[in-house]
C-alpha positions in Angstrom: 0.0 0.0 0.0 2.9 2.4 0.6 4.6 1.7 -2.3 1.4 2.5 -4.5 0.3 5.5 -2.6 4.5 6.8 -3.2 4.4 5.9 -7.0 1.0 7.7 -7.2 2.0 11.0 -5.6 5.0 11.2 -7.2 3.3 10.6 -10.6 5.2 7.3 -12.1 8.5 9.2 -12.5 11.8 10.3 -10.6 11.1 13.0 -8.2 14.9 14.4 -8.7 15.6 18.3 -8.6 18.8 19.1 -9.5 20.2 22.7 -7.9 19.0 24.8 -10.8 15.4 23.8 -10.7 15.6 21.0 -13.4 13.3 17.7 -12.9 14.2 14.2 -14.2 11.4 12.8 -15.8 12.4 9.8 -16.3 9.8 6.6 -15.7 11.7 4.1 -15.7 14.2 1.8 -13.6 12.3 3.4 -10.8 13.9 3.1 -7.2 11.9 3.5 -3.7 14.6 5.9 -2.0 14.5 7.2 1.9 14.6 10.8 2.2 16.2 9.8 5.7 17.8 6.9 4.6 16.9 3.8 7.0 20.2 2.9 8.1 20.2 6.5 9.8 17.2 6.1 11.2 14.6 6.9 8.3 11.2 5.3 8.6 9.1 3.6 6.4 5.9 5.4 5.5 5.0 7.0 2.8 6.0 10.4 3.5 9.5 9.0 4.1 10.0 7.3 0.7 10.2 9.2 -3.1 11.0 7.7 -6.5 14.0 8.3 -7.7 15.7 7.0 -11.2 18.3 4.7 -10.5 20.8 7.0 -11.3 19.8 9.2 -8.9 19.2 7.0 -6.0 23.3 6.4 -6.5 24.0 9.6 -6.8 21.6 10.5 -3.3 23.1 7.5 -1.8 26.8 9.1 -2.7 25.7 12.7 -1.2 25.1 10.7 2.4 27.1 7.6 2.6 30.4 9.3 0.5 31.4 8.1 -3.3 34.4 5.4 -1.9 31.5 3.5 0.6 28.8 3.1 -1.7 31.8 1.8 -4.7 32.6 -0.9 -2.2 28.8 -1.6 -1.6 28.1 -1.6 -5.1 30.9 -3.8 -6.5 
C-alpha cells in the first residue's frame, strides 16, 4: 500500500531536482529511496520514501554515505 500511494503521488517518475530547478522525468528503472535513509534512522511510511531514477538514488546515496562507501557496496 505504501509503495502504491508513493508511485502515485510522485506521478510514475523520478522525483529528482537538481540545484537549478531542473526535474528528471524519467519513468523508468524506478527506485523507492528514503529521504532519511533507514540505516540513519529513516522510517518507512509513505511520506519518508520518493521515486527516484536509479541513477539518482546512486548519486543520493553518494551525497550521504560518501562516493568510496557506496563503490565498495556496489561492486
Amino acid at each position: 500500500a505504501v509503495k502504491n500511494e508513493v508511485f502515485e503521488r510522485d506521478g510514475h517518475c523520478c522525483s529528482y531536482v537538481a540545484t537549478d530547478g531542473t526535474k528528471c522525468n524519467a519513468k523508468i528503472s524506478l527506485e523507492l529511496d528514503h529521504r532519511t535513509p533507514f540505516a540513519l534512522g529513516g522510517g518507512r511510511g509513505a511520506e519518508e520514501l520518493r521515486l527516484l531514477c536509479g541513477a539518482h538514488n546512486r548519486l543520493a546515496a553518494e551525497e550521504v554515505f560518501g562516493k568510496e562507501c557506496m563503490a565498495r557496496y556496489c561492486s
